[in-house]
C-alpha positions as CSV (number, residue, x, y, z in Angstrom):
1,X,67.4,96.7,116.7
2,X,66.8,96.2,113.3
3,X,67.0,93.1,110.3
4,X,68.5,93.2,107.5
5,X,67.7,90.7,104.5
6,X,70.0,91.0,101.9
7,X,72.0,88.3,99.8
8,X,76.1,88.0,100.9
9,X,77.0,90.0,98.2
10,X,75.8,93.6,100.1
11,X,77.9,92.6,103.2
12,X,80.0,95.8,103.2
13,X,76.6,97.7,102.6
14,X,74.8,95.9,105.3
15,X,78.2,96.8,107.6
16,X,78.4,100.5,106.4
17,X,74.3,100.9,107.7
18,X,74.4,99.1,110.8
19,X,77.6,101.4,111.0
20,X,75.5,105.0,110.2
21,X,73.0,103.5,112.0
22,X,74.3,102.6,115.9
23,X,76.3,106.4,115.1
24,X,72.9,108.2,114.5
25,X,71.5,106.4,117.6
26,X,74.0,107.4,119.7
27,X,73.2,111.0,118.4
28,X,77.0,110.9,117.1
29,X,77.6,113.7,114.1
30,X,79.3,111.9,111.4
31,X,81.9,114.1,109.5
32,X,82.0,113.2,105.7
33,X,85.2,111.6,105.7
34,X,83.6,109.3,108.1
35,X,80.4,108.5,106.4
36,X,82.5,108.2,103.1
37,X,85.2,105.8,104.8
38,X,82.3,103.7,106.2
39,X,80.6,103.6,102.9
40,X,83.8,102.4,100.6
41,X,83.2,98.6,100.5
42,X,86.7,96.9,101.8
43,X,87.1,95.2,98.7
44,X,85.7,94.8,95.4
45,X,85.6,91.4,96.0
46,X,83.6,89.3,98.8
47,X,85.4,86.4,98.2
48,X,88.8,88.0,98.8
49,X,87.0,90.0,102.2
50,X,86.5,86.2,103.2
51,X,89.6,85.0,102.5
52,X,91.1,87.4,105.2
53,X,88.5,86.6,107.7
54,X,89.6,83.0,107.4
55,X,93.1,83.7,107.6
56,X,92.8,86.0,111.0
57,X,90.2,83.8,112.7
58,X,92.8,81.3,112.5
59,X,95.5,83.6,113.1
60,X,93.2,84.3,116.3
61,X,93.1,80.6,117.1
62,X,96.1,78.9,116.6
63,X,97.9,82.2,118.5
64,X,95.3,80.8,121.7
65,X,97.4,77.8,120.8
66,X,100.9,79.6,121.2
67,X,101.5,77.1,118.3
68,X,101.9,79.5,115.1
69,X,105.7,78.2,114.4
70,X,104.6,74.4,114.3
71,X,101.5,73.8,112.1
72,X,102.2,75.5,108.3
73,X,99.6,78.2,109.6
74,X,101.4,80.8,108.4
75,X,101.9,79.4,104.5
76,X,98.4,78.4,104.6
77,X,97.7,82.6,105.5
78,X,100.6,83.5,102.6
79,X,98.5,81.0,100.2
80,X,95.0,82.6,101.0
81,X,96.1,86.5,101.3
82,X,98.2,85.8,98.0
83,X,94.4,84.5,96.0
84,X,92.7,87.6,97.4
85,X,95.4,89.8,96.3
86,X,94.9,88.3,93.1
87,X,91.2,88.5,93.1
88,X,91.5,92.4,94.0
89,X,94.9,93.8,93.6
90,X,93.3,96.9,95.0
91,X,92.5,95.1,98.5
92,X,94.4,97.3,100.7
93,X,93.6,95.5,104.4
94,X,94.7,92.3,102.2
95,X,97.7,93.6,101.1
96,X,98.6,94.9,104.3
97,X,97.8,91.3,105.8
98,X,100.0,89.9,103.3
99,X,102.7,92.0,104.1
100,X,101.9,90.9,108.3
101,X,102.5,87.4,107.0
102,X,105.7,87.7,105.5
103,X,107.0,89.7,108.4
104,X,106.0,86.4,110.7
105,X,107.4,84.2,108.3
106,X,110.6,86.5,108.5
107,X,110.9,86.5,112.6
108,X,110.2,82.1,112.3
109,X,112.8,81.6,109.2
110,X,116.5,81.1,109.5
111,X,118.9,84.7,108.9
112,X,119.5,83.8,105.4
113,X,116.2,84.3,104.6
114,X,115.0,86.8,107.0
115,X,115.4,90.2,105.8
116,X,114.3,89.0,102.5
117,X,111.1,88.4,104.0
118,X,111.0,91.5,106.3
119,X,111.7,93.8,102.9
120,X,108.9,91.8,101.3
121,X,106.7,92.6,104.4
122,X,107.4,96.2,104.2
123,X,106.6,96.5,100.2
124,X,103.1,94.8,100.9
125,X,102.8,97.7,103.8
126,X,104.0,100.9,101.8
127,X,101.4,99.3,98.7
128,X,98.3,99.4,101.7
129,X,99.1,102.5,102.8
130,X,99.5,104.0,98.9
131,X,95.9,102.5,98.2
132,X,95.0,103.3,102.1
133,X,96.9,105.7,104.5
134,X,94.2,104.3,107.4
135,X,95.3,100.8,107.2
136,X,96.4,100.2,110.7
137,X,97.7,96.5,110.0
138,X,100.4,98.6,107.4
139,X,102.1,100.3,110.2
140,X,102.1,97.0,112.3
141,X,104.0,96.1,109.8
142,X,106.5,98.5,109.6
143,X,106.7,98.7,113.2
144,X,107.9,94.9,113.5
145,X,110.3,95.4,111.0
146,X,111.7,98.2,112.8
147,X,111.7,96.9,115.9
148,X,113.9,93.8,114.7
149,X,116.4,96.0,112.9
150,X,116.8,98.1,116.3
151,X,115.4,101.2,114.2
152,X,114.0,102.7,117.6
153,X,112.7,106.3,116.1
154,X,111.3,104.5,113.2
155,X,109.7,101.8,115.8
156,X,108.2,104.3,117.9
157,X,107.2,106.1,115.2
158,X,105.2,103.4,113.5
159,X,103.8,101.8,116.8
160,X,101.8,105.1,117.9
161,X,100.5,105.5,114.1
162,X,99.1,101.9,114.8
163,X,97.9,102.9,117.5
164,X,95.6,105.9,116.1
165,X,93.1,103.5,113.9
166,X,90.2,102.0,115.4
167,X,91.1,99.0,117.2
168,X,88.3,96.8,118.6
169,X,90.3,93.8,118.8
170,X,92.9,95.1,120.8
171,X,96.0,93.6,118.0
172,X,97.8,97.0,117.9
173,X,97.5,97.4,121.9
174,X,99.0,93.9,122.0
175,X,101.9,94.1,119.9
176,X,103.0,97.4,120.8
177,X,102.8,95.7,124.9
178,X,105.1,92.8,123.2
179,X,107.1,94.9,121.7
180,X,108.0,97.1,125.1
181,X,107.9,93.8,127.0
182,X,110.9,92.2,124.7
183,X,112.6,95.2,125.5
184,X,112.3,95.2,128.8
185,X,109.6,98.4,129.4
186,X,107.5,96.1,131.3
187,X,105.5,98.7,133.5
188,X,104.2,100.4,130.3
189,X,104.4,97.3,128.4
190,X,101.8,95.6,130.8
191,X,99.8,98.8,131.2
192,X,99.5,98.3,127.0
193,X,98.4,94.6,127.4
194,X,95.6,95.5,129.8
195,X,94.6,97.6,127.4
196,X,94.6,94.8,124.3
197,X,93.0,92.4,126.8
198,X,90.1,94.9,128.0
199,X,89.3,94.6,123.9
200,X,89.9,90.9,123.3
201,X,90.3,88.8,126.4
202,X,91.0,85.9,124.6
203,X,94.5,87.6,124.1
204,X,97.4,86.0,125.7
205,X,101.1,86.2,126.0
């Protein structure tokens, strides 16, 4: 174990050596791409890296709430990914969270205004993945999208590239189990959500 005393501002430092670190003690050869992935801070700005941890701890608690269609979560996530955006238009997770957002907002909003938002959704994506190709949120996006237009080979496509990114809190594993569940692969769909709930057990359908 070790301590680390620095001020807010060298949060993605602090993340990259506790990062290097645990990999070095688990006598883990770092390639470097790796150690130069780890090292590139996730944005230029911390208060635009806060912004999205605000917007998916609530994601994370009003979805415990099955309630995200009711409360104006999902403007109040728009509003805050749209200021970190602004405060780092090279923010490539926020971007790609941006683009999650209006995808939601799409699936919730009346058919008049869906596909507007899902080709608003799939903009943000394509920018993350131009700025980022390991943004696994960015495919999430495009797999939703492609999922709801009934564009299976794109769909499928999308979902596994989710699925190749690091993903401790089990949200790829979980929508790619939704997405199988809603059309009706339930054996592998609930094979998927074991999976996403083995990560994050708070998870819940």
């Amino acid at each position: 174990s070790e301590s680390y005393n620095r001020e807010f501002s060298d949060v993605f430092a602090i993340q990259a050596d506790i990062a290097i670190n645990v990999a070095n003690a688990m006598e883990t050869t770092l390639s470097e791409e790796e150690i130069a992935s780890i090292s590139r801070p996730a944005s230029e700005s911390t208060e635009a890296y806060t912004l999205l941890l605000e917007t998916r701890w609530q994601q994370d608690a009003e979805n415990a709430l099955m309630s995200l269609d009711e409360d104006g979560w999902i403007m109040a996530g728009v509003e805050r990914m749209e200021r970190a955006v602004e405060l780092d238009p090279f923010f490539a997770r926020g971007i790609a969270e941006l683009g999650f957002l209006k995808v939601v907002s799409g699936e919730l909003s009346p058919s008049e205004n869906r596909h507007k938002l899902f080709d608003e959704g799939i903009s943000y994506a394509n920018r993350a993945i131009e700025l980022d190709p390991n943004i696994g949120r960015a495919y999430q996006v495009l797999q939703i999208v492609a999922l709801e237009r009934r564009q299976w080979d794109e769909w499928y496509r999308y979902a596994r590239k989710a699925l190749e990114f690091p993903d401790p809190d089990g949200r790829a594993a979980f929508n790619f189990a939704l997405d199988l569940i809603s059309i009706s692969q339930f054996k592998k769909g609930y094979q998927w959500l074991d999976v996403a709930i083995s990560k994050e057990p708070s998870l819940v359908v």
